[in-house]
Chimera marker file (.cmm) of the C-alpha trace (Angstrom):
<marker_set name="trace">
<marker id="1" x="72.280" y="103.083" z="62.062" r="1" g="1" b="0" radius="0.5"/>
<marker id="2" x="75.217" y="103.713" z="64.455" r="1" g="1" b="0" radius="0.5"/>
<marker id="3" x="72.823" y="102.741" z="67.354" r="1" g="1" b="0" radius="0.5"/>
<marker id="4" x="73.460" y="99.271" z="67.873" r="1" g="1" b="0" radius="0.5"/>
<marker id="5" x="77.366" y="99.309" z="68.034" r="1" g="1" b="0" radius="0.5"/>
<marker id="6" x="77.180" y="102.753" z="70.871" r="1" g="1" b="0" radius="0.5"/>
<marker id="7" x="75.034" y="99.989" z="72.888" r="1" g="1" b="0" radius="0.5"/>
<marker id="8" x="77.148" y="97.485" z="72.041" r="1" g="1" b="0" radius="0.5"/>
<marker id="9" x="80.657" y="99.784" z="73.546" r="1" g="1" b="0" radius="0.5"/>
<marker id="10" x="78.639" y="101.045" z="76.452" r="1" g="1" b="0" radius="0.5"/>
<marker id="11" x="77.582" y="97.480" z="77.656" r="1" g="1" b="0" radius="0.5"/>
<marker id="12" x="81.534" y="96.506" z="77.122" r="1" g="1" b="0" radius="0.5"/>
<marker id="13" x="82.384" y="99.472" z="79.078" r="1" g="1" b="0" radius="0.5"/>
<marker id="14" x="79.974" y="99.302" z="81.709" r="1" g="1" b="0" radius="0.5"/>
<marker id="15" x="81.084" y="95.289" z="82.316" r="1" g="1" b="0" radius="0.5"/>
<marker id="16" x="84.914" y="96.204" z="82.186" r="1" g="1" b="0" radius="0.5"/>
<marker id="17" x="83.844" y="98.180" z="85.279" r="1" g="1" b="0" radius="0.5"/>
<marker id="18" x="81.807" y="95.661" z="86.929" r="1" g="1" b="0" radius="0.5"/>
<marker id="19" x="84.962" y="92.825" z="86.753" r="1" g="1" b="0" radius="0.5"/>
<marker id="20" x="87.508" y="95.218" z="88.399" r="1" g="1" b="0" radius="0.5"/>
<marker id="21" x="85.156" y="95.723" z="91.998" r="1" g="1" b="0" radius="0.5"/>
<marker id="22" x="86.569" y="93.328" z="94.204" r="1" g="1" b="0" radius="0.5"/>
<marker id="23" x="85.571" y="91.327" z="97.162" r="1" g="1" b="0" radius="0.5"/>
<marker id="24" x="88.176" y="92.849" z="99.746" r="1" g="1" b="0" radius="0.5"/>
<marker id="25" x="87.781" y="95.217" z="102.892" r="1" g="1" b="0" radius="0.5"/>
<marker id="26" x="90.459" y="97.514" z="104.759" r="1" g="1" b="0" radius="0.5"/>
<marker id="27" x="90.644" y="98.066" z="108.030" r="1" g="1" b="0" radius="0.5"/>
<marker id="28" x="92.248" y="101.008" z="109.789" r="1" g="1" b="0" radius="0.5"/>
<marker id="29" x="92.734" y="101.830" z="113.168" r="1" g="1" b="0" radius="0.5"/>
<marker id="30" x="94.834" y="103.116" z="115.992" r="1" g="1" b="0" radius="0.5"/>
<marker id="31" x="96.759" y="101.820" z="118.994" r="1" g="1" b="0" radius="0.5"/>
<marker id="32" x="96.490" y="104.123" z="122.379" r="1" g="1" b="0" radius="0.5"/>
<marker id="33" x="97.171" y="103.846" z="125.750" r="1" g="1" b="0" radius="0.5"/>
<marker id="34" x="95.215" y="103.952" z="128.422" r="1" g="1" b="0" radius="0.5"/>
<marker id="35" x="95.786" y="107.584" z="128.949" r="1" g="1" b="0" radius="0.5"/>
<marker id="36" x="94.919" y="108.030" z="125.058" r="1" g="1" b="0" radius="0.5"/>
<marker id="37" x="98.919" y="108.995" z="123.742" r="1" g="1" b="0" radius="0.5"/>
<marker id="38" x="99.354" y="107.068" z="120.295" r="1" g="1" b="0" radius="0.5"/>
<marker id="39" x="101.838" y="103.976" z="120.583" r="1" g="1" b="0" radius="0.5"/>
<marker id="40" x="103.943" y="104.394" z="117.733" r="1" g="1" b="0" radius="0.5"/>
<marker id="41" x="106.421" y="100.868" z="116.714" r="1" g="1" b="0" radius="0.5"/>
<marker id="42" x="103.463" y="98.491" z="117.957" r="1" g="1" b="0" radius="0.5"/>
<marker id="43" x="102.584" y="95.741" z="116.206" r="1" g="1" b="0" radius="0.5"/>
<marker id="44" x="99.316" y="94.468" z="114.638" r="1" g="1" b="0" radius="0.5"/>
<marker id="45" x="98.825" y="90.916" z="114.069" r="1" g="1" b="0" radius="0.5"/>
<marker id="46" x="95.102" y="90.093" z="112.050" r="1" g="1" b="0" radius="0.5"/>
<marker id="47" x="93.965" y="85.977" z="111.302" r="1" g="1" b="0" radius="0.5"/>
<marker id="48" x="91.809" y="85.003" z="109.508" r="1" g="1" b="0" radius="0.5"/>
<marker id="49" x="89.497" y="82.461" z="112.060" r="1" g="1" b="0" radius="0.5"/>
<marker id="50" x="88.812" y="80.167" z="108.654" r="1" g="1" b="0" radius="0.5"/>
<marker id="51" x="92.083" y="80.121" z="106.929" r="1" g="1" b="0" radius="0.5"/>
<marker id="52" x="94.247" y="80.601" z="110.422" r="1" g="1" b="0" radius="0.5"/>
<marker id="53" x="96.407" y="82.930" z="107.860" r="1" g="1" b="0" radius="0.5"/>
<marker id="54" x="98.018" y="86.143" z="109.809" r="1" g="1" b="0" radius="0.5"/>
<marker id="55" x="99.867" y="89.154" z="108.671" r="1" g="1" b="0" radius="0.5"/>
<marker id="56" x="101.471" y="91.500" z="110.777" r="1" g="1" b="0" radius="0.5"/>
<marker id="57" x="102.003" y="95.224" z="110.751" r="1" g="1" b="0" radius="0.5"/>
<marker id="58" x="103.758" y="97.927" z="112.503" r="1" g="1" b="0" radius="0.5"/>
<marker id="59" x="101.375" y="101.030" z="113.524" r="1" g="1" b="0" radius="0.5"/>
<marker id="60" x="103.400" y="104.091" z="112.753" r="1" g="1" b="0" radius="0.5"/>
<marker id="61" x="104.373" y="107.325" z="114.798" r="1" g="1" b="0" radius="0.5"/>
<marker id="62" x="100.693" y="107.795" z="115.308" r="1" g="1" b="0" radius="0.5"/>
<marker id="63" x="99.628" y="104.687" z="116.050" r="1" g="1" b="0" radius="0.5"/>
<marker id="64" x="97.891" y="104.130" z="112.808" r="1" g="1" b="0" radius="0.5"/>
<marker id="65" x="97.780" y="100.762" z="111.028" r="1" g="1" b="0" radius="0.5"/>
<marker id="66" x="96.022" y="99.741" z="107.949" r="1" g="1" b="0" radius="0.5"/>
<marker id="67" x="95.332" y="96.054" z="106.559" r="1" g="1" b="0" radius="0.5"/>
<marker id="68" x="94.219" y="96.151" z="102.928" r="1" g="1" b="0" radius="0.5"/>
<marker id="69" x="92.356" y="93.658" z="100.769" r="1" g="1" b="0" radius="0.5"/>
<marker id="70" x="91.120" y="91.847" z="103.422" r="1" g="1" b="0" radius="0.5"/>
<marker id="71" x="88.802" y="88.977" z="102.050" r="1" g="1" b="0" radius="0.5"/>
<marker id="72" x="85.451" y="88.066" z="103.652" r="1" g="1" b="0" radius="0.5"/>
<marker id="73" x="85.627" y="86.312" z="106.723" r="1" g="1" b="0" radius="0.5"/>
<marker id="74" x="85.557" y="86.399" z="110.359" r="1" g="1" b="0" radius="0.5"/>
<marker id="75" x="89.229" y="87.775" z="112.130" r="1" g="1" b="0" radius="0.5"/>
<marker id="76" x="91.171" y="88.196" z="115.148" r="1" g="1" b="0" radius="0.5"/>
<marker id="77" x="92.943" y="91.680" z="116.155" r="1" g="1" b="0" radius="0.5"/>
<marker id="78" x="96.031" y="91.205" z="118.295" r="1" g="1" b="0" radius="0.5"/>
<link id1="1" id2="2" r="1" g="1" b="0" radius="0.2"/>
<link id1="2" id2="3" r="1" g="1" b="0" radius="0.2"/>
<link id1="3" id2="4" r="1" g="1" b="0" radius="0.2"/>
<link id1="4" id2="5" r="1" g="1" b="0" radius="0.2"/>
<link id1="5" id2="6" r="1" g="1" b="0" radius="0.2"/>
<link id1="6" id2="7" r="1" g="1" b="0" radius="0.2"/>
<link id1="7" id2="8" r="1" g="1" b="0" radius="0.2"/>
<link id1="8" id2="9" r="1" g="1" b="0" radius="0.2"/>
<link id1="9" id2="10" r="1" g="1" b="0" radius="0.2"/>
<link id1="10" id2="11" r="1" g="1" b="0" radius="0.2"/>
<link id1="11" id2="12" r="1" g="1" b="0" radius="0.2"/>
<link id1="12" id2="13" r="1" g="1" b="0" radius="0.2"/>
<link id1="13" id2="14" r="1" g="1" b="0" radius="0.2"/>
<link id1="14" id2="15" r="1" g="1" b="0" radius="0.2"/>
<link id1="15" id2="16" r="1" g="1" b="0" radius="0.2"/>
<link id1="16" id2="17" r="1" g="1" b="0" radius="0.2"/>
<link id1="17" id2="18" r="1" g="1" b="0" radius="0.2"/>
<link id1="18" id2="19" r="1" g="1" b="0" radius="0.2"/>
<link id1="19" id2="20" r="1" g="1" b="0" radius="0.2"/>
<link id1="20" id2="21" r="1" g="1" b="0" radius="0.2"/>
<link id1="21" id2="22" r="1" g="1" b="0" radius="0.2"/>
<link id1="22" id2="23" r="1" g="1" b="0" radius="0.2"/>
<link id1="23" id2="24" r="1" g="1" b="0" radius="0.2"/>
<link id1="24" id2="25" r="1" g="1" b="0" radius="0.2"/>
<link id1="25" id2="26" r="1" g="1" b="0" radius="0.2"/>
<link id1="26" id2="27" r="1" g="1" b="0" radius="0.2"/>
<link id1="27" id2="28" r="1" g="1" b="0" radius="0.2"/>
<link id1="28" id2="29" r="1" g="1" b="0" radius="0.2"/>
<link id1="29" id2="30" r="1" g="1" b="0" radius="0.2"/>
<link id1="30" id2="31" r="1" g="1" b="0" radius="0.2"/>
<link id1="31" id2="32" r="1" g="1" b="0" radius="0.2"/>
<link id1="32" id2="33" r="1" g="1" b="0" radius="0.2"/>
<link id1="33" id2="34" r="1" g="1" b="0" radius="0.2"/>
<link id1="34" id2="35" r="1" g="1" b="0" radius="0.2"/>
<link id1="35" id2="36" r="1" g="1" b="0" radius="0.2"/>
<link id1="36" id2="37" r="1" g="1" b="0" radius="0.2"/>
<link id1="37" id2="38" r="1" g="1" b="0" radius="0.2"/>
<link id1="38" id2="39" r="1" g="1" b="0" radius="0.2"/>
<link id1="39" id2="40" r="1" g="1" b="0" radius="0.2"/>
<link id1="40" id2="41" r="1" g="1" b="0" radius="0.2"/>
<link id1="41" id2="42" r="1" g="1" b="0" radius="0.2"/>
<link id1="42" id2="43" r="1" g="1" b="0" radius="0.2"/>
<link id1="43" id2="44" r="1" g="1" b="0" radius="0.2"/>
<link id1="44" id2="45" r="1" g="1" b="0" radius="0.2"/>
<link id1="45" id2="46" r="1" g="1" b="0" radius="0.2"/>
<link id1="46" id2="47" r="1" g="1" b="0" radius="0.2"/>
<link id1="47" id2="48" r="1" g="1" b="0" radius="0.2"/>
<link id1="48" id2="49" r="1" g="1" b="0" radius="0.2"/>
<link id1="49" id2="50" r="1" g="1" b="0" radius="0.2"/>
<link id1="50" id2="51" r="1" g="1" b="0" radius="0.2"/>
<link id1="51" id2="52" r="1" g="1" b="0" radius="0.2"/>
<link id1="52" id2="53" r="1" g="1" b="0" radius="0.2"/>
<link id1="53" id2="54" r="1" g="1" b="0" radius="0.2"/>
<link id1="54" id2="55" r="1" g="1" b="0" radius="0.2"/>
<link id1="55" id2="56" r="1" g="1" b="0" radius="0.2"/>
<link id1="56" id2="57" r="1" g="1" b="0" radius="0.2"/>
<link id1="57" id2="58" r="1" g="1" b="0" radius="0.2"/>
<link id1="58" id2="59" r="1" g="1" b="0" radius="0.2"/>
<link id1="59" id2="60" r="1" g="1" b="0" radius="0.2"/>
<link id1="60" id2="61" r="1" g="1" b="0" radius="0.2"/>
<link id1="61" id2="62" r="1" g="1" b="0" radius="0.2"/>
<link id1="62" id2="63" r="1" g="1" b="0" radius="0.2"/>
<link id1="63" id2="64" r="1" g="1" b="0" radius="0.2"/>
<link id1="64" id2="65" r="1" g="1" b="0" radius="0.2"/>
<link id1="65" id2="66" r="1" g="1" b="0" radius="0.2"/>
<link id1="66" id2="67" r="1" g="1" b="0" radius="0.2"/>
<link id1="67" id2="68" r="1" g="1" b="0" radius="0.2"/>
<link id1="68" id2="69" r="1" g="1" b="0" radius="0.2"/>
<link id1="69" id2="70" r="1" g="1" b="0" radius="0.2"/>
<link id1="70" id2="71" r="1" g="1" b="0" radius="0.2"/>
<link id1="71" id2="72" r="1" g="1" b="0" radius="0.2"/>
<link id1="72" id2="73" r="1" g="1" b="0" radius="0.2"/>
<link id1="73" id2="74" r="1" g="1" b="0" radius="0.2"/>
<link id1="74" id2="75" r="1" g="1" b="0" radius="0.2"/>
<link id1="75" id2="76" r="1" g="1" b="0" radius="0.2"/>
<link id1="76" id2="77" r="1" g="1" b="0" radius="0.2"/>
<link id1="77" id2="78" r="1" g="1" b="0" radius="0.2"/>
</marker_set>
């Protein structure tokens, strides 16, 4: 009896949590020297090749940067 309407909520369920996976990457990294010391304050500039849009970031004391919700594409790392 209650059958149909539990398949009927777990399909809803199950497609609410198809519709919030998005299409985006991150990309981490870290900026060294040649000698290997972190170089903290540098910064990060990433275009996209098919767009030619950039955004820049500063790598922190570590030398660690992040770019999140990057969209498919081909890029350049400066």
């Amino acid at each position: 009896m209650y059958r149909p309407f539990i398949c009927f909520f777990a399909c809803l369920i199950l497609s609410i949590a198809v519709i919030a996976q998005l299409p985006t990457s991150t990309l981490n990294g870290t900026i060294t020297d040649p000698q290997g010391a972190a170089v903290a304050s540098a910064k990060v500039t990433i275009t996209n090749e098919a767009t030619s849009v950039s955004r820049e970031i500063t790598t922190d004391a570590q030398g660690f940067y992040t770019f999140a919700n990057l969209v498919p594409g081909l890029y350049t790392l400066k």
